[in-house]
C-alpha positions in Angstrom: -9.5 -52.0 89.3 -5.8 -51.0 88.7 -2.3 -52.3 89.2 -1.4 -50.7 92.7 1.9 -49.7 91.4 1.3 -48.5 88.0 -2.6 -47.9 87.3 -2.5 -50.2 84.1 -6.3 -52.2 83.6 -6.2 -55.4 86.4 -8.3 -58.5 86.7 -8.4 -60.7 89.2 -11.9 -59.9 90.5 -12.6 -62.9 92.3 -9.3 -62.9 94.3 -10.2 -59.8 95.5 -13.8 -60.8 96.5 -12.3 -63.2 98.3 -10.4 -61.1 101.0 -13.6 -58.3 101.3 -16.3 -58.6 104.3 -17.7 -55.2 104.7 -19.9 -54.1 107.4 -22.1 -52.1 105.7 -22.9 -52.3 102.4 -21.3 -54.9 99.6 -19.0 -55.7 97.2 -19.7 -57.9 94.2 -18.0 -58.2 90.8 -19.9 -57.5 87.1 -19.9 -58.7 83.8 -16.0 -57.5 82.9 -13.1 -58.7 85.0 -11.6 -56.0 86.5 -15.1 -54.3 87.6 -16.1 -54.3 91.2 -19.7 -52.9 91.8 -19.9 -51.2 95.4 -23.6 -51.0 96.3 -24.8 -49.6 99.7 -27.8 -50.4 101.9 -31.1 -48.1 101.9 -30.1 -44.9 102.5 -32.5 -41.8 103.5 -29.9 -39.6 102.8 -27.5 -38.6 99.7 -24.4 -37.7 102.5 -25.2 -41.2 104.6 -25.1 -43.0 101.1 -21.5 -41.3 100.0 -20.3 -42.2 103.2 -20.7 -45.8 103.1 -19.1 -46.0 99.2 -16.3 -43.9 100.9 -16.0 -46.4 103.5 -16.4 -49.2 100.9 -13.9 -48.0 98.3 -10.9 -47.4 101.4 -11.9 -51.3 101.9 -11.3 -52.0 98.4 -8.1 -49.8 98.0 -6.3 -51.6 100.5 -6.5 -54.6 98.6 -6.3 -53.0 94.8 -6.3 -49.7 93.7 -9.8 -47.9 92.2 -10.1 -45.5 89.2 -13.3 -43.5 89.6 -14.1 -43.2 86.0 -16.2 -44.3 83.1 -13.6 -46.5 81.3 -9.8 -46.5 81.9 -8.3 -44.0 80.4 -5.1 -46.9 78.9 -7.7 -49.7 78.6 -6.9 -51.0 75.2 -8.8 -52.8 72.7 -10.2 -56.0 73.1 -8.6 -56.6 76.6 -11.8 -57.6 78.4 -12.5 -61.1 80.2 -16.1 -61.6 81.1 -17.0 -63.5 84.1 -18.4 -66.8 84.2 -22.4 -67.0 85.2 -25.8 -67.6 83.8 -26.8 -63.9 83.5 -23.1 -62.7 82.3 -22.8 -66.0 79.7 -26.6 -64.9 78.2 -25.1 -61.3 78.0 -21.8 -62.3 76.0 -23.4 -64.6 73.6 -26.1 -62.3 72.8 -23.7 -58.9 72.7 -20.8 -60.4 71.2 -18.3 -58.4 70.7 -20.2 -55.4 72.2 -19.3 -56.1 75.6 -15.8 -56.9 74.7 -14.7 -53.0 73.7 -13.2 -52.1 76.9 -14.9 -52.7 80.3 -17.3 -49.2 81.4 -18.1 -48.2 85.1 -21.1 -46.1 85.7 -23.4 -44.7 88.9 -26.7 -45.9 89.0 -28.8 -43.9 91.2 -32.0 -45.9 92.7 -34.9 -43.5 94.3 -37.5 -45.2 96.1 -41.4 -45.1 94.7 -44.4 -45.9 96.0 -46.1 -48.0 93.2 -45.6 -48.9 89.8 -47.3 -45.6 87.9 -45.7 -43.3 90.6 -42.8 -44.8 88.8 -43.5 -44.6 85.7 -44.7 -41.2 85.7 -41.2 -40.1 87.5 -39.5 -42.2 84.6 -40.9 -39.9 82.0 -40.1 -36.7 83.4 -36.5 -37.5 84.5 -36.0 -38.6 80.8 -35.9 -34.9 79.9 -33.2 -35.0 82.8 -30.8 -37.5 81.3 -28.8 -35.1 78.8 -28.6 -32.7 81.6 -27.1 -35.4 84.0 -24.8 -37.1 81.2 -23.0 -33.5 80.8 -22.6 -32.9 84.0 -21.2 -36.3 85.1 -18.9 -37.2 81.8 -15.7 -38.6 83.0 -14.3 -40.7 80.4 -12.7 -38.3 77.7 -9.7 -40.8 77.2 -10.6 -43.8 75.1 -7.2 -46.6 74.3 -4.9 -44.2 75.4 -6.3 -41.3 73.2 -8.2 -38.4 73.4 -11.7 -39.5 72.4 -12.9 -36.1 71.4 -16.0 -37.1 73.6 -16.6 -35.9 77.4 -18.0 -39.8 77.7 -16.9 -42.5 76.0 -18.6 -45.0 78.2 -22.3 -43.5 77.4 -20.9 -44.6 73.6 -20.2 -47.6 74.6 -23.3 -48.1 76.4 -25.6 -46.6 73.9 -24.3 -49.6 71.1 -26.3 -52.3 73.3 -29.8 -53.6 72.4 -32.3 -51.3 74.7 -30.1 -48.9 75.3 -30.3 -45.1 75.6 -33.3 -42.8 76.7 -36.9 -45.2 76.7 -40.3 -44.0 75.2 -42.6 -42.5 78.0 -45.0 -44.9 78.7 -48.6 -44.9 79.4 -49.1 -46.1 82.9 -47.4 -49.3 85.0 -49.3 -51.6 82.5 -47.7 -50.2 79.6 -43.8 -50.3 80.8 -45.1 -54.4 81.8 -46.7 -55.0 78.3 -43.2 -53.5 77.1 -41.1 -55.8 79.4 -43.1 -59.0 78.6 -43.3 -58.4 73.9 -39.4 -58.1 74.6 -39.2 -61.0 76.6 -41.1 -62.7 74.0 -38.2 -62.3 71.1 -36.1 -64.7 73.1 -33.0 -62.4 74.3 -34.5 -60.4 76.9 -35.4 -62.0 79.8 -36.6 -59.6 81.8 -36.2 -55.7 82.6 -33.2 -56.0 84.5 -31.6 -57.0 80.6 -33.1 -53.2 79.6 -30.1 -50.9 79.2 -31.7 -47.7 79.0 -30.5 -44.8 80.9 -33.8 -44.4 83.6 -35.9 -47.5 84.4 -38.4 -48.2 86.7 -37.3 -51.4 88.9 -39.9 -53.4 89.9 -37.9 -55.7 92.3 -36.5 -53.1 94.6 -39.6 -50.3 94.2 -37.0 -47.7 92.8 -36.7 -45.7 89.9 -33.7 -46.5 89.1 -31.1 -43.8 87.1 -28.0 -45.3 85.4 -26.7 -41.7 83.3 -23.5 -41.1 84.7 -20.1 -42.0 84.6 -18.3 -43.5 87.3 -16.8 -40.7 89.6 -13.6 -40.1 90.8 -14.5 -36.9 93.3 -16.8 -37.3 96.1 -17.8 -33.8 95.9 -19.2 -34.8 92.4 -20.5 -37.8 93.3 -22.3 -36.1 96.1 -24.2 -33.1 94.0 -25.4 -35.5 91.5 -26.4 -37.8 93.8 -28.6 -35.2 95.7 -29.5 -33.7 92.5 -30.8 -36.7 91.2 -32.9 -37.8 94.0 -34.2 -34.0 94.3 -35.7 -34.4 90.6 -36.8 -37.3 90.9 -39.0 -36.6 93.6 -40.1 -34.0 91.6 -41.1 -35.9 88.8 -43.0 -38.2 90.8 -45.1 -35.9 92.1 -45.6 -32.9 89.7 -48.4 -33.3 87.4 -47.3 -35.0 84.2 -46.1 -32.8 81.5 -45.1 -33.2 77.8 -41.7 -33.8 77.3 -39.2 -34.4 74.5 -39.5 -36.9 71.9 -37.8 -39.8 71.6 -35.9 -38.8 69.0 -34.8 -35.3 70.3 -33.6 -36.8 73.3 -31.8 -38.9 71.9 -29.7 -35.8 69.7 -29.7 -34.3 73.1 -28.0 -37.1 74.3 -25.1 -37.4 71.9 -24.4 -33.7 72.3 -24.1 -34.0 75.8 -22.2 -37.0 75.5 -20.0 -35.4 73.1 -19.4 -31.9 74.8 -20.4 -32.5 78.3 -21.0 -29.0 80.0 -19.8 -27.4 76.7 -23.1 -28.6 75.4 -26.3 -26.9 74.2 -29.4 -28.0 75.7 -33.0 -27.5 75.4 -34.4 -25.0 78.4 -38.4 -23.6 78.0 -38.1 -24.9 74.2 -35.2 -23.1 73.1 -31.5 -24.2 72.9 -29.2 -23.1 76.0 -25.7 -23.3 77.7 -25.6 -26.8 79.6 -24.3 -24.5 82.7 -27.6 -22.5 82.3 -29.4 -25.8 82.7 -27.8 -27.0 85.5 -28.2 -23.7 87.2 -32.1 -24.0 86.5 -32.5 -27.6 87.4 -30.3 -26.8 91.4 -33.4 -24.2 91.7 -35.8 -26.4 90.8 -34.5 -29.1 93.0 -33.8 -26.6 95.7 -37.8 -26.8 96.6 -36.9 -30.5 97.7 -33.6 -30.4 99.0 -34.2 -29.3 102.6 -36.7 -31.8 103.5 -34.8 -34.6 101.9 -31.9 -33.6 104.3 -29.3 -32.8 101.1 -29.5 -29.0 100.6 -25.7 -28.9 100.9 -25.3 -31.3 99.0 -27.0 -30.3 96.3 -25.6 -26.6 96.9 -22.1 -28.4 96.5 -22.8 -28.9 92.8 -22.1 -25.3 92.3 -18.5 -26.0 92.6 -18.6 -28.8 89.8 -20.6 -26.3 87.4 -17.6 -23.4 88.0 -14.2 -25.8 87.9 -15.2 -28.7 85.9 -16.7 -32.1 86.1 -14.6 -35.3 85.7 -13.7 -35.0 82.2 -12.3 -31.9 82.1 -10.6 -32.6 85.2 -8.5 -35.8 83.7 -8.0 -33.9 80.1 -6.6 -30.6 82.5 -4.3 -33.0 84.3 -3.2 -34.4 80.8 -2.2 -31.0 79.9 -0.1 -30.7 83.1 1.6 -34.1 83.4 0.4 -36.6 80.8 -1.5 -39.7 81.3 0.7 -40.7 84.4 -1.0 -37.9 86.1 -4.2 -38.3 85.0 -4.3 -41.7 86.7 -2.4 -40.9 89.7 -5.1 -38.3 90.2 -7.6 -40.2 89.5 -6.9 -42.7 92.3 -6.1 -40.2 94.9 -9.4 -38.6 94.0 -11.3 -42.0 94.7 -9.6 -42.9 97.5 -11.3 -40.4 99.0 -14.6 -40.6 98.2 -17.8 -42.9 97.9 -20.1 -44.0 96.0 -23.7 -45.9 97.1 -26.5 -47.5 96.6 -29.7 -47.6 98.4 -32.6 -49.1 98.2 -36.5 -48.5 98.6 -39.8 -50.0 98.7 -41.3 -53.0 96.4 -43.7 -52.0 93.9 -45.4 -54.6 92.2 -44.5 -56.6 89.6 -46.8 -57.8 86.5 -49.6 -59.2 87.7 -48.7 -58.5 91.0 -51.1 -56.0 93.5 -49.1 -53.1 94.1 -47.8 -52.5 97.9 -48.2 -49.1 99.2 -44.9 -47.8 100.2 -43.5 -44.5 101.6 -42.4 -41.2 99.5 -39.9 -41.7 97.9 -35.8 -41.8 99.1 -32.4 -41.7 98.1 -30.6 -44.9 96.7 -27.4 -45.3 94.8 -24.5 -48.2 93.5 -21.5 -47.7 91.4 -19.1 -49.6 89.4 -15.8 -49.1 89.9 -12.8 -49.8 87.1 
């Protein structure tokens, strides 16, 4: 959230809680004061779920203003007050100072599955994704008031936590549960939902659930990743499984496109290519999907992002043009007038739990919003 009358970092997260009732969808606040998560119902579609974060966020603005972004840009060191609670007091004692950088605000992108190894096997192949989707929705280039040399400074921040970053692939269902529970055992983890990683299967809504991006500001963006997302992750869960990347090589990956965004160099057929060439490979692959999900144009849309810019070049463009006054005056138009989602899918079961047959798979999304 922002001061409506000059942008700077606002709290005050429960006072605005208090004046929200939305029809559809919700608002609820996070860890970090100042953070309001906007989270739509299950959605079939990418364009219905944008539409209900668009209406949710014009809710929201008329109380407080919104930066779509991954941190804001003038948040400044040490400024953060976490919110009281069970699950956000566990978080700040075992994260310490961790959590108290500068709050972050990301997408996470939930895709319904039928059953716990359906998910699991679409976890491993969209790992190979997550560089991919990091470059194309950075959005946080401005870190304290400074140039962070970084198209993301949030998926920094993010990668310092325990469990963070791109996960193993995992054998089957049983071996994602055996995971969850030897972590549980050392005491900080209590269960998955406490895994930071970047993809993770979530047992409690049947979704595979993809947390890569930055918050966005355009609701063009927002839309192509959305529909790209749920296109390859479809994809995954139902091509036959295939070897990816290690661990290790992901994780370079990562950084890189972290770092450099769509400037990076990624890995395409085994060899190193242009992070545009990548993304032009992936909107074909997901193009076999995208008609009978209903988001063709949606996915088409992301043309525009690969050609002009995403987010982080946008906000480091309008630096150029008009300092950091612009770049958060644009940022707030820019969310004003879009959405952002979340939906939701079947139940697949938990450990020790029979799984429940569900449907093929569909769109879900939520966002946090500084």
């Amino acid at each position: 959230m922002a001061a409506p009358a000059t942008l700077q970092p606002y709290g005050g997260t429960d006072a605005v809680l208090a004046h929200l009732a939305p029809e559809t969808g919700v608002v609820t606040g996070e860890v970090s004061d100042g953070v309001l998560e906007l989270i739509t119902p299950i959605c079939t579609r990418t364009a219905e779920a944008v539409e209900i974060l668009t209406r949710l966020r014009a809710e929201v603005g008329r109380r407080v203003a919104l930066l779509g972004a991954g941190v804001h840009p003038l948040g400044r060191f040490g400024e953060v007050r976490l919110r009281s609670g069970e699950r956000y007091e566990q978080i700040g004692d075992t994260m310490r100072g961790i959590m108290r950088q500068t709050p972050h605000c990301g997408v996470h992108v939930h895709v319904g599955m039928p059953d716990g190894d359906t998910a699991v096997r679409a976890c491993n192949g969209m790992r190979n994704w997550i560089p991919l989707l990091q470059a194309l929705g950075a959005n946080s280039p401005f870190w304290y008031g400074r140039d962070s040399g970084l198209a993301s400074a949030r998926s920094v921040i993010c990668n310092s936590f325990p469990r963070a970053g791109i996960p193993r692939a995992f054998a089957d269902y049983g071996d994602f549960a055996r995971t969850v529970e030897e972590l549980r055992a050392l005491d900080e983890c209590p269960d998955y939902s406490h895994l930071w990683w970047d993809v993770r299967p979530h047992p409690r809504l049947g979704t595979l659930e993809i947390r890569a991006l930055d918050a966005q500001s355009s609701p063009e963006d927002l839309t192509g990743l959305v529909a790209l997302i749920h296109c390859l992750a479809v994809h995954e869960a139902t091509a036959p499984p295939s070897r990816g990347g290690s661990q290790e090589a992901l994780r370079e990956l990562s950084f890189r496109a972290c770092r450099d965004g769509l400037d990076a160099r990624l890995v395409l057929d085994g060899a190193l290519r242009p992070a545009r060439e990548v993304a032009h490979h992936a909107i074909g692959l997901a193009g076999a999907y995208a008609a009978d999900l209903g988001c063709w144009e949606e996915l088409m849309s992301l043309h525009a992002l690969i050609e002009t810019g995403n987010g982080a070049q946008r906000q480091r463009r309008h630096e150029r043009e008009g300092g950091m006054r612009l770049v958060l005056r644009r940022l707030a138009d820019e969310t004003l007038g879009l959405s952002i989602r979340r939906a939701m899918p079947r139940r697949f079961a938990r450990p020790h739990e029979e799984p429940v047959a569900a449907g093929r798979p569909m769109t879900a999304a939520a966002e946090a919003m500084a």
